[in-house]
C-alpha positions as a printed NumPy array, in Angstrom:
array([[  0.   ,   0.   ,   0.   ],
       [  1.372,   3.195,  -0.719],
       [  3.108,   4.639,   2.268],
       [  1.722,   8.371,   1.104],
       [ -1.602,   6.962,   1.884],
       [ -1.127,   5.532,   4.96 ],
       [  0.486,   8.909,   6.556],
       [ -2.562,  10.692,   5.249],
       [ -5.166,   8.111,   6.716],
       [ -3.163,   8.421,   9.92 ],
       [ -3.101,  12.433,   9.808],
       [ -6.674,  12.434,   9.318],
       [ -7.291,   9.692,  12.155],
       [ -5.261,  11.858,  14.393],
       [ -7.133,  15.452,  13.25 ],
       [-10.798,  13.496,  13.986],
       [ -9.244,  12.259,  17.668],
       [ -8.768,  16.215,  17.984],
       [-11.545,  17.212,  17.152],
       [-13.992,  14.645,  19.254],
       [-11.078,  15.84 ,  22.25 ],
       [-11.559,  19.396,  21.816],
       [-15.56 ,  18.686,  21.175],
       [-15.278,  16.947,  24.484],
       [-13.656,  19.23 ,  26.093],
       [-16.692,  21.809,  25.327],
       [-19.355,  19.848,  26.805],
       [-17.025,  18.883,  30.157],
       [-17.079,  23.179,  30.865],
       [-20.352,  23.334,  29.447],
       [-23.217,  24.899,  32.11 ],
       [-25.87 ,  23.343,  29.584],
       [-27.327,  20.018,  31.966],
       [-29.167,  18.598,  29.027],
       [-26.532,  18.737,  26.605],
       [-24.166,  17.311,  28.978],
       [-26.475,  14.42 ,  29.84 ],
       [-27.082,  13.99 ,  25.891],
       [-23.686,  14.051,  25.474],
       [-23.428,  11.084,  28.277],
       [-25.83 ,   9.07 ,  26.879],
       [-24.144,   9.359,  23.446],
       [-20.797,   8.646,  24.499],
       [-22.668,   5.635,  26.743],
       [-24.068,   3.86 ,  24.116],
       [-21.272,   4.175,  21.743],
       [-19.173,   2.462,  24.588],
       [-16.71 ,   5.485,  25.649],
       [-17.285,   4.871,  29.273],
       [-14.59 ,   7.059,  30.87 ],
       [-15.956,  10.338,  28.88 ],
       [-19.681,   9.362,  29.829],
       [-18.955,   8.788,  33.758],
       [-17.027,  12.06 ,  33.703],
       [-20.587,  13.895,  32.151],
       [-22.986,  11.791,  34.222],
       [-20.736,  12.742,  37.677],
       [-21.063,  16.124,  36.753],
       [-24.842,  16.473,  35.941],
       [-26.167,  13.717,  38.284],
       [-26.681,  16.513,  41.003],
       [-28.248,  18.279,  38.988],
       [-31.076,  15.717,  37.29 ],
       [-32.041,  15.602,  40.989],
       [-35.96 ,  15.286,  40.541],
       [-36.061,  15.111,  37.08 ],
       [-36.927,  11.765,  35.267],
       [-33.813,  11.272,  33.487],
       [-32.03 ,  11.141,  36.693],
       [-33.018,   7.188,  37.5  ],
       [-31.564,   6.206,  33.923],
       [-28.281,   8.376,  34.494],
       [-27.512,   7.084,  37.611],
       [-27.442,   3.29 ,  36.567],
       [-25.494,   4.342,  33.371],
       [-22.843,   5.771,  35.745],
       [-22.764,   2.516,  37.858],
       [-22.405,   0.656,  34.624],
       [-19.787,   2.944,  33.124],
       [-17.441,   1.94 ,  36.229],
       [-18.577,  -1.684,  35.991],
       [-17.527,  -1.589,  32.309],
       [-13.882,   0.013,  32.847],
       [-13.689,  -2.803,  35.719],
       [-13.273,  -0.564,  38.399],
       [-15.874,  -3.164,  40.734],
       [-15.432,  -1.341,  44.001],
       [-17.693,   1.984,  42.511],
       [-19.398,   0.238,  40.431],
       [-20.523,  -2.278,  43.856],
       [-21.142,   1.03 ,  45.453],
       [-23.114,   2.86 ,  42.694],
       [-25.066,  -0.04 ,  42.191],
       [-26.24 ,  -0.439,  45.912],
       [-26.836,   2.808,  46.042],
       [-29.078,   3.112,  42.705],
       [-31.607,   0.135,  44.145],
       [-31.769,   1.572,  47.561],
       [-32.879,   4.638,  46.026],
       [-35.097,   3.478,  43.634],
       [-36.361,  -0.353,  44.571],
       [-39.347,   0.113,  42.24 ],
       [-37.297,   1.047,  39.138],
       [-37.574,  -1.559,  36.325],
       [-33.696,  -1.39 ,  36.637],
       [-33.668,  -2.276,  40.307],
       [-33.426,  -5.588,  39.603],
       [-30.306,  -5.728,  37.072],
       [-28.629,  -2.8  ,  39.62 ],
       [-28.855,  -5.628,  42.542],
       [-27.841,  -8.66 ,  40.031],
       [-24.333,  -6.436,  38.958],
       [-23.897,  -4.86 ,  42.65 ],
       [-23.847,  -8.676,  43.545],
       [-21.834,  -9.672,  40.129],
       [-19.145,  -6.435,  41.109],
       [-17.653,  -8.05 ,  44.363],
       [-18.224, -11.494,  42.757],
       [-15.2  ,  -9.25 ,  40.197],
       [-13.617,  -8.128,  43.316],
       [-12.9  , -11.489,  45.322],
       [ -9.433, -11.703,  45.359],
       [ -7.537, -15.257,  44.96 ],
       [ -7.517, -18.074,  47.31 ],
       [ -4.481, -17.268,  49.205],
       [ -5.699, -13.584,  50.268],
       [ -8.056, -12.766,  52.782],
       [-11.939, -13.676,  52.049],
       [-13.641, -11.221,  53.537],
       [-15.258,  -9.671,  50.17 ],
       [-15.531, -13.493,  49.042],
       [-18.091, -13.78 ,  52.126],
       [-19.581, -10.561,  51.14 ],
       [-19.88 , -11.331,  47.636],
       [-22.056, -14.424,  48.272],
       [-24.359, -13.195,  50.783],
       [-25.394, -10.68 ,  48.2  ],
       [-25.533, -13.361,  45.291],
       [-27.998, -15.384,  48.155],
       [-29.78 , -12.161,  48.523],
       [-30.463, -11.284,  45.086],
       [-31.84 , -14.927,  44.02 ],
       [-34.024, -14.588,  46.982],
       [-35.502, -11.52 ,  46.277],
       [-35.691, -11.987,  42.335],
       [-36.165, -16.366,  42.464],
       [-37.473, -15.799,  38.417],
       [-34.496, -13.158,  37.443],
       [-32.982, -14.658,  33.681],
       [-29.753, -14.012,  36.157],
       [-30.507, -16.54 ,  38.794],
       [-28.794, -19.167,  36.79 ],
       [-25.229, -16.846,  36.683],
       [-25.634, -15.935,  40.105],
       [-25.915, -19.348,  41.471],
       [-22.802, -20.96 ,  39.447],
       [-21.176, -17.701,  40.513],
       [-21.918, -18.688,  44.334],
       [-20.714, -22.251,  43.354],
       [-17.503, -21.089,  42.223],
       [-16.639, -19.033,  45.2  ],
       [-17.527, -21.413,  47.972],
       [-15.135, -23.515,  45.711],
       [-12.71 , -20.763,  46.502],
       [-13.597, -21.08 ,  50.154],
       [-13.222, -24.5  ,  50.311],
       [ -9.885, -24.418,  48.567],
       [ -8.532, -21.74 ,  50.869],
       [ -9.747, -23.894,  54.099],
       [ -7.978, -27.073,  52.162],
       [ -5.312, -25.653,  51.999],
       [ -4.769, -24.157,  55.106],
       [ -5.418, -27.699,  56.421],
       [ -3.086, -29.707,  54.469],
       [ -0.304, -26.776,  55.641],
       [ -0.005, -29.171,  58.86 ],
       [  0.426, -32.082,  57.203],
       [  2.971, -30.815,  54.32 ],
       [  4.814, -29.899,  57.687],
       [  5.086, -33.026,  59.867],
       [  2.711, -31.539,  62.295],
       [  0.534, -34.86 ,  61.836],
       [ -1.892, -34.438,  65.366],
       [ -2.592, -31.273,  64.163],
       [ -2.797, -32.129,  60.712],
       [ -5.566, -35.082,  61.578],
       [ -7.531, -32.159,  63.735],
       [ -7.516, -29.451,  61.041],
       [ -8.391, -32.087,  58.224],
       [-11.496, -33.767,  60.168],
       [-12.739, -30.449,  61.148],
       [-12.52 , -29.449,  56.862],
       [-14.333, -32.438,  56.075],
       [-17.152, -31.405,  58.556],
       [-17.564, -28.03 ,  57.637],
       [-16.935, -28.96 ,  53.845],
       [-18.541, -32.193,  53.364],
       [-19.576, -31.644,  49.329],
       [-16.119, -29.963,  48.661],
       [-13.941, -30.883,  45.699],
       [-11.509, -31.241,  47.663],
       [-13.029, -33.795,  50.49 ],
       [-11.545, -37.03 ,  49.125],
       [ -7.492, -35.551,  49.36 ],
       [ -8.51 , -34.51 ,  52.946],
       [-10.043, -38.086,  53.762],
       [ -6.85 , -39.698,  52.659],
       [ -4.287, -36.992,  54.358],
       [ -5.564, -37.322,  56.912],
       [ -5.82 , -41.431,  57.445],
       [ -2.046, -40.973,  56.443],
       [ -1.601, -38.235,  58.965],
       [ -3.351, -40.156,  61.826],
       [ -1.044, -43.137,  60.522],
       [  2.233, -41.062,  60.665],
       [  1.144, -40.106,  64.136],
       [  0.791, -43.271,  65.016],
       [  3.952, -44.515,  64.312],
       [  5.639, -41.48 ,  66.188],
       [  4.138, -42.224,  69.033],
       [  5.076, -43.851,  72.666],
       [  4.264, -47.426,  72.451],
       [  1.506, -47.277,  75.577],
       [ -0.569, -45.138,  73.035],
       [ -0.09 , -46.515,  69.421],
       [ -2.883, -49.51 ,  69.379],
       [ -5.505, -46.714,  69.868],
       [ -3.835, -44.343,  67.278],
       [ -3.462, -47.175,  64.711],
       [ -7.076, -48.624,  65.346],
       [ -8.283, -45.059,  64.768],
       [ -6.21 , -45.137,  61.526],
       [ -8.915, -48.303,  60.543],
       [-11.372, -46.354,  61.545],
       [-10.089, -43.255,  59.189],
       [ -9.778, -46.17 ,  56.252],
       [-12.914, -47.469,  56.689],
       [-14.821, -43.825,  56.473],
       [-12.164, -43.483,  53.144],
       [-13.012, -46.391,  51.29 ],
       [-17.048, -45.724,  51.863],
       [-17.252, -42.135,  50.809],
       [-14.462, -42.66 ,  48.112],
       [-14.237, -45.86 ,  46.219],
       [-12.919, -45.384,  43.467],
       [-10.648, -42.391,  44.483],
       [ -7.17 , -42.396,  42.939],
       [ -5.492, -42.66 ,  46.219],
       [ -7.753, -46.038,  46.997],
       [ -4.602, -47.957,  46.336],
       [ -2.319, -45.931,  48.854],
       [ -5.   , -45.936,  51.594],
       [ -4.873, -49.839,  50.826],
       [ -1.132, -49.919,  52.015],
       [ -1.442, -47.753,  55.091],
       [ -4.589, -50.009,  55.944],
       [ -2.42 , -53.109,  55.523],
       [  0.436, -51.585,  57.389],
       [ -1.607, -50.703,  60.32 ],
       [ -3.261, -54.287,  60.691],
       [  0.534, -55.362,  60.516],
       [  1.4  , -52.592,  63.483],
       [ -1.415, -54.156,  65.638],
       [ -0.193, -57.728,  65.068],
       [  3.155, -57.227,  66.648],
       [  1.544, -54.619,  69.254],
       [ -0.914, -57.468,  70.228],
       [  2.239, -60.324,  69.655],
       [  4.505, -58.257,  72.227],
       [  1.671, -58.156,  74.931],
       [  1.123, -61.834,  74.623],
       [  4.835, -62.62 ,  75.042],
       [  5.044, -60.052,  77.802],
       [  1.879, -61.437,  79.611]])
C-alpha cells in the first residue's frame, strides 16, 4: 500500500481524535445540563465509558428530581462496571436500588452490585472477607428476584466461590500435614471435612488425613499406638465408603495393611510379655 496513503489516513485519524477531544472538552465546561447528559448518553451507548462517567458525575446533582435522573444514575454505575473498576461500580449499584427499589432497573442494579464483588474477590491465598460478602449478596439477590434470567449466573457464581472457600480452608489444612505436624494435621483435616462435606476437595482430605493419623501413630510412645493405629482403621474405613474409586484407593490400601501389621506385633509383644 502506498506509504503516502497511509500517513494521510493516519493524519486524518489523528485530526478526527482532535476534534472529538476538543468537542469533548466543550461539553465537560459546558453549564448546559441537558446537553451534557445527551452528550453522556451518546458517548454511553457508543461504549466510551470514561468520557460518559465524567458527564454523568457532573450532571447527576443536577437531574435531581427530574426523570432522566433514575436512567443516568445506573449508566454511571455501569460505566465503572464496564472500565472494571468493581469497588464503585458495587457502590453505585447499591446505592441506585436503595434509592429506587421500584425502578424496572432495580433488579439488574442488585444482580451487577452482587456480580461487582463477585469481580472483586481476590484469589484463594488472600483474605476472604469480600468473598463472604460477595455471596451473601448473590444469596440475597436470588431470593428476592427467584425468576431473574440471572438466577442461573448468580448461582454458578456462588458455586464457584464457595469452591474458593473451600480451597482456601484445604489448603490451610493440608499446611499441617505438608509440615510433619501430623496431630494437628488429623484435627484441622477432620474439622474441613465437617464443615466442607460436598467440597472438591473432600476425598485428598479423607486420605491426608488417614495418612496423617497413621504417621502419628507410628511417632508415638508405644503405651498409646494400638488406639492411634485402630483409629487409623477407623479413618480407612470412612475413606473407602465415601471414596471408592478415588485415585489414592490404592495408597490408603497400604497404610490399611500396614496398620493391621502394626497391631499384630503390638498385640504379639503383649502376649509374650503377659
Amino acid at each position: 500500500m502506498n506509504r503516502g496513503f497511509l500517513h494521510t489516513v493516519a493524519f486524518v485519524a489523528l485530526l478526527l481524535l482532535g476534534a472529538s477531544c476538543s468537542n469533548f472538552q466543550k461539553i465537560l465546561k459546558s453549564t448546559d445540563v441537558d446537553q451534557k447528559y445527551q452528550a453522556a448518553v451518546q458517548y454511553y451507548e457508543k461504549g466510551d465509558y470514561y468520557r460518559a462517567s465524567q458527564l454523568l458525575e457532573q450532571v447527576l446533582p443536577l437531574l435531581s428530581g427530574r426523570q432522566e435522573a433514575e436512567q443516568a444514575k445506573f449508566y454511571f454505575a455501569n460505566t465503572y462496571y464496564q472500565q472494571g473498576d468493581y469497588l464503585l461500580s458495587a457502590f453505585h449499584f447499591k446505592s441506585f436500588y436503595e434509592l429506587y427499589p421500584r425502578s424496572p432497573l432495580s433488579e439488574e442494579a442488585m444482580f451487577l452490585y452482587a456480580k461487582s464483588n463477585y469481580n472483586s474477590s481476590p484469589s484463594y491465598e488472600q483474605d476472604q472477607t469480600s468473598t463472604l460478602t460477595a455471596i451473601e449478596a448473590l444469596q440475597e439477590f436470588t431470593i428476592r428476584y427467584p425468576n431473574s434470567k440471572f438466577v442461573d449466573e448468580a448461582n454458578q457464581m456462588i458455586e464457584d466461590l464457595n469452591v474458593k472457600l473451600d480451597r482456601k480452608a484445604f489448603v490451610n489444612a493440608e499446611l499441617y500435614y505438608k509440615i510433619r505436624y501430623y496431630n494437628a494435621a488429623v484435627t484441622t483435616l477432620t474439622n474441613f471435612l465437617q464443615e466442607h462435606p460436598a467440597s472438591p476437595y473432600s476425598d485428598q482430605a479423607s486420605y491426608l488425613r488417614l495418612d496423617a493419623q497413621f504417621q502419628y501413630a507410628k511417632q508415638s510412645v508405644l503405651n498409646k499406638q494400638e488406639e492411634r493405629y485402630y483409629q487409623v482403621i477407623d479413618y480407612y474405613q470412612s475413606f473407602v465408603d465415601l471414596y471408592p474409586d478415588s485415585k489414592n484407593k490404592r495408597n490408603a490400601e497400604q497404610i490399611y495393611d500396614q496398620a493391621l501389621a502394626a497391631l499384630d506385633e503390638i498385640k504379639k509383644n503383649k502376649n509374650e510379655n503377659s
